[in-house]
C-alpha positions in Angstrom: 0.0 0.0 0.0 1.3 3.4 -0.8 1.8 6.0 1.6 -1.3 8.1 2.6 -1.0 11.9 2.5 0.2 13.7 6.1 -3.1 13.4 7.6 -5.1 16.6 9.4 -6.6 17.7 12.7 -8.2 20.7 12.0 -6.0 23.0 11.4 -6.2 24.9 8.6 -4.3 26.1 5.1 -1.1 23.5 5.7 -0.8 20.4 6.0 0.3 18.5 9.7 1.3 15.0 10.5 -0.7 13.8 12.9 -5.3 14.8 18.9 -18.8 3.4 26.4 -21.2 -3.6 28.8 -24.6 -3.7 29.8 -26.0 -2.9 33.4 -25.0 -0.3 34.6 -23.6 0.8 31.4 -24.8 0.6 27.7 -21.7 -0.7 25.1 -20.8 1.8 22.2 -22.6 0.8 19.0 -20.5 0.1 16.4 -20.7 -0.1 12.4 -18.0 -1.6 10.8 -18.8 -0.9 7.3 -15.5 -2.0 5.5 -11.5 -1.5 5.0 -10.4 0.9 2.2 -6.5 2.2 1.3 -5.6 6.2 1.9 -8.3 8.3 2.5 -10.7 5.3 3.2 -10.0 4.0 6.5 -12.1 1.2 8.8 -15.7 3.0 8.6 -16.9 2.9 12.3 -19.7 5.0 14.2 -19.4 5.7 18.0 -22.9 5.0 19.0 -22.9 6.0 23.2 -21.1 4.4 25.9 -23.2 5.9 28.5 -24.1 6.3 32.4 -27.6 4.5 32.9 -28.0 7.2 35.6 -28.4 9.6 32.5 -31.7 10.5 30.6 -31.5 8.1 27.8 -32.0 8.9 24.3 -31.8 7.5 20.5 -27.8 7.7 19.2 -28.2 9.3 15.5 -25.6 7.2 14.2 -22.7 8.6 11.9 -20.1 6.8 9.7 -16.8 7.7 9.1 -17.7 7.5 5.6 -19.1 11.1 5.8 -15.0 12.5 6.1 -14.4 16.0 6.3 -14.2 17.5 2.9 -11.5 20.1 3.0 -11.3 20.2 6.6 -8.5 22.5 7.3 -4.9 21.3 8.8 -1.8 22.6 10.0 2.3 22.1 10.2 2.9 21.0 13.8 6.9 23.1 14.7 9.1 21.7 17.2 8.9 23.2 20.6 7.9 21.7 24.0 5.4 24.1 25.6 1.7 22.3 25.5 -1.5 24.9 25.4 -2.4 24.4 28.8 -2.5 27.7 29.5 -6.5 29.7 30.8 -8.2 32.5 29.6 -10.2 34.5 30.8 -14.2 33.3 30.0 -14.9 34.6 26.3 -18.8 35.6 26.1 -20.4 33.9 23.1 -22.9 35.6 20.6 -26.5 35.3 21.1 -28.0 32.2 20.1 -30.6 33.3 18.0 -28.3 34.7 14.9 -30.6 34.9 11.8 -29.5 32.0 9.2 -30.0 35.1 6.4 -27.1 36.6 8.1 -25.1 33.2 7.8 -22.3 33.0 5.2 -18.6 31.4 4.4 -17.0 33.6 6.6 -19.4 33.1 10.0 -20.5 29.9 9.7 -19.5 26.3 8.2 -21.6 24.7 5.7 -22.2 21.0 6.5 -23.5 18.6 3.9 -25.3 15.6 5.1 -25.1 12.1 3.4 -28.8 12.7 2.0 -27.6 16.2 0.8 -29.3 17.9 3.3 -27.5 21.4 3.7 -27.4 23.3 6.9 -25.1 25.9 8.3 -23.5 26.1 11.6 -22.7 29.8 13.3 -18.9 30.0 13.6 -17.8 31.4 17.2 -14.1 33.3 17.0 -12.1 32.4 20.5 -10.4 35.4 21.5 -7.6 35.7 24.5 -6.1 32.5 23.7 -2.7 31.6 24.9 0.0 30.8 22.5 3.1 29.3 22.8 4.8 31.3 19.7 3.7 34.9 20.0 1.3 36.3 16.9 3.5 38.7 14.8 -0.2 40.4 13.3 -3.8 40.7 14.6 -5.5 37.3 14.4 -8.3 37.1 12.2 -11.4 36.0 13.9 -12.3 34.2 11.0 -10.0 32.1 8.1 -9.1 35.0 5.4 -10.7 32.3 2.7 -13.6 31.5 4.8 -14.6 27.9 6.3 -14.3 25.2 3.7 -17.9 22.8 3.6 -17.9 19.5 5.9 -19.3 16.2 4.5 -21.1 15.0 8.0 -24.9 15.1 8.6 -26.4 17.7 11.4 -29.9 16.2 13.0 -31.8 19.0 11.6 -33.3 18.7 15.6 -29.6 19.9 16.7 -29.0 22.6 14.4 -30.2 25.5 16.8 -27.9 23.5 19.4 -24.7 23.8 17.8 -22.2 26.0 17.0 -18.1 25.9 16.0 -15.5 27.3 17.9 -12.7 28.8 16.1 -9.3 28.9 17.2 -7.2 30.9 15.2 -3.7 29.0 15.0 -1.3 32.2 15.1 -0.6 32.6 11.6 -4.2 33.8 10.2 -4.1 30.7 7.9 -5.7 28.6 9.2 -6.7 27.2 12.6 -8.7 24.7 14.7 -12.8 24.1 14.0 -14.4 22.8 17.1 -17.9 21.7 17.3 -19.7 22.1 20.4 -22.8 23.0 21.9 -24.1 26.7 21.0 -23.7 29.5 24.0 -21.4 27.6 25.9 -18.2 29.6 27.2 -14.3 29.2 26.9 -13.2 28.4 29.6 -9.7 27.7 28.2 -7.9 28.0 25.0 -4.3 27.4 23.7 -2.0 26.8 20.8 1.5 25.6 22.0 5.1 26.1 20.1 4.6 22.8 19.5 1.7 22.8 17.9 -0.7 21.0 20.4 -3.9 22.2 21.0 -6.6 22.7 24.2 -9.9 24.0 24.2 -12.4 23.9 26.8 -15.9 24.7 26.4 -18.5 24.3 29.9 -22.5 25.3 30.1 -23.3 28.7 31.4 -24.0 26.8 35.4 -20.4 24.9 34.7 -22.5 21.6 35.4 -21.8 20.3 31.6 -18.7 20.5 29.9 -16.5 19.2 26.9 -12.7 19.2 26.3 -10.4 18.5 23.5 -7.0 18.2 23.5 -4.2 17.3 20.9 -0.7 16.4 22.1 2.1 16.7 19.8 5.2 16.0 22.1 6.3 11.8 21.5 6.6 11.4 25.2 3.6 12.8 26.1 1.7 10.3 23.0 3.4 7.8 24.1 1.9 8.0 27.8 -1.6 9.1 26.4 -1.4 6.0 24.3 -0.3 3.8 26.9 -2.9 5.0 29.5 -5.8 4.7 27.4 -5.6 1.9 24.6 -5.6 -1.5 26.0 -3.4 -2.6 22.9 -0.7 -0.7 23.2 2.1 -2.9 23.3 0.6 -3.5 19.5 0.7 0.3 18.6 4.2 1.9 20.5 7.3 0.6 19.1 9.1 -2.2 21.8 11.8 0.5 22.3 9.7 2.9 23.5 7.7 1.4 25.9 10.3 1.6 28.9 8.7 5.0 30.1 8.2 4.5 33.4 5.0 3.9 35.5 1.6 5.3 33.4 -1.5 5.8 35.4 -4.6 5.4 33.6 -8.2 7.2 34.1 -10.4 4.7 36.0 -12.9 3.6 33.0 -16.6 2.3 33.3 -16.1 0.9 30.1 -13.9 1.1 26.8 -14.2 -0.3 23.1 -11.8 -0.3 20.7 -13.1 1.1 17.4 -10.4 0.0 15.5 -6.9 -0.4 16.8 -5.9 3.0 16.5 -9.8 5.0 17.8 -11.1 4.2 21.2 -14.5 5.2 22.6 -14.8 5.3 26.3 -17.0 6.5 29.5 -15.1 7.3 32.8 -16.5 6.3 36.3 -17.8 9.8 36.8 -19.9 9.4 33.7 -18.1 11.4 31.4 -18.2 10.2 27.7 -14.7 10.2 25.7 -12.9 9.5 22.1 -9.6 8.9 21.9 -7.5 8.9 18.7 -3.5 7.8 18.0 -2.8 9.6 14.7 0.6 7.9 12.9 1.6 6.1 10.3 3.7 6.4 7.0 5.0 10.0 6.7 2.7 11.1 9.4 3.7 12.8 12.5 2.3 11.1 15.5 -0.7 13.0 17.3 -2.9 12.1 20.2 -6.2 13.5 19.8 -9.1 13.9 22.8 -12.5 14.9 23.2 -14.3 14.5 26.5 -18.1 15.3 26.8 -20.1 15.1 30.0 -23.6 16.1 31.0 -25.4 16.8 27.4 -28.4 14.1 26.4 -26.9 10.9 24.4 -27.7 12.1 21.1 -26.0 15.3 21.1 -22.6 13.8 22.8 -23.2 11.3 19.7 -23.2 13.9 17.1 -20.0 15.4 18.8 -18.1 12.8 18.8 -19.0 11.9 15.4 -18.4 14.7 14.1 -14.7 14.0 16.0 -13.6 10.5 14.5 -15.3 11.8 10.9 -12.5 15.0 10.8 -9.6 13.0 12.5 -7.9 10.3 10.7 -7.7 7.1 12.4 -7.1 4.2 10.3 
């Protein structure tokens, strides 16, 4: 098989190498649809690991067929500093932005598998850290626009949703994050070495998501240790001698194919876990963790996640 292309995580304009058993719990729902070479990987769906505490509700299912069509991407530099750092909470725009007023440059057009068009208000994060200083004003949107996603939006979860923007320094590009709409940023950062944190929680704090994309090979080579339970299989022998790795105490995990894992923590919180490498790709850890939305809109999320993050 020939080499696939350096693979993407969001970040737009460059390329980058490459960041839930039965009672009490309900088992992801999986759809393996089929193997394909470069640019068709294993076609899986995470359906819900869930909490049976939670309010239960119908998964819409996604495939990874629906891939991200010109989803934007980004050279990872060298560097050690991670995007850990906070900012200060960013207030989002009203919720009720008229779809009239909706274009390339404010929203994201998303194209379902039926054709069903529908577009998604873009929210800029401002005061975000960054490891490398900006040399200009950021843009709060890409100069070009948002290039259209191939993924279907429930047309129930439209009004629910929204994109967060992450400008990656550079004003060519940057990181598209889809999360609930009206939520706030609670943190936000672009490190030297090209990793990546966002933080999103509700208004009362009581529901939250995360996402997360290490860059620096020790650090992937803990996060994979710690969270795939094959990965003697997927670290090289000679660099597995990295000390002690604790791991998150899981309620359940499934593997969705060696290299995607969908999980829920013993505090309910619903995850997806990805180990971007291969042939002339630079190894990324990507992570998204949801907790307290209803079943089918932590579905879409992560959906949307595995569809716009190569894992095969």
């Amino acid at each position: 098989m020939k080499p696939c292309h350096p693979a993407t995580v969001h970040k737009g304009g460059q390329k980058a190498g490459a960041r839930r058993s039965a009672l009490p719990f309900a088992l992801v729902m999986m759809v393996a649809i089929g193997v394909g070479g470069c640019g068709t990987p294993l076609q899986v769906s995470v359906g819900h690991v869930t909490n049976a505490s939670k309010t239960s509700t119908a998964a819409h299912q996604q495939v990874r067929g629906e891939e991200a069509n010109g989803t934007s991407s980004s050279n990872r530099s060298a560097g050690g500093d991670k995007a850990k750092q906070h900012t200060a909470n960013v207030e989002q725009p009203s919720s009720n932005t008229q779809s009239s007023l909706l274009n390339n440059q404010n929203s994201v057009l998303f194209i379902g598998r039926d054709g069903q068009q529908v577009r998604i208000p873009v929210v800029p994060i401002v005061n975000a850290q960054y490891g490398i200083t900006p040399e200009q004003p950021l843009l709060p949107y890409p100069a070009g626009g948002f290039h259209p996603i191939h993924f279907t939006i429930p047309p129930d979860q439209v009004s629910d949703l929204s994109v967060y923007f992450l400008n990656n320094g550079t004003n060519d590009g940057g990181v598209e994050l889809l999360g609930p709409r009206g939520w706030w940023v609670t943190r936000a950062g672009d490190g030297a070495d090209g990793s990546v944190a966002i933080d999103l929680a509700s208004g009362d704090g009581q529901s939250t998501l995360t996402f997360f994309v290490d860059t620096a090979m020790g650090g992937i080579v803990q996060d994979v240790m710690a969270y795939f339970p094959n990965w003697q299989q997927l670290i090289p022998q000679d660099m597995q001698d990295v000390g002690p790795v604790t791991s998150p105490t899981f309620a359940a995990r499934v593997l969705l194919n060696p290299n995607a894992l969908a999980y829920e923590l013993a505090d309910g919180t619903n995850g997806l876990a990805i180990f971007v490498h291969g042939p002339n790709v630079n190894w990324d850890f990507v992570q998204e963790e949801v907790r307290g939305l209803p079943h089918d809109l932590e579905t879409t999320l992560l959906n949307y996640e595995l569809s716009v993050t190569p894992h095969s």
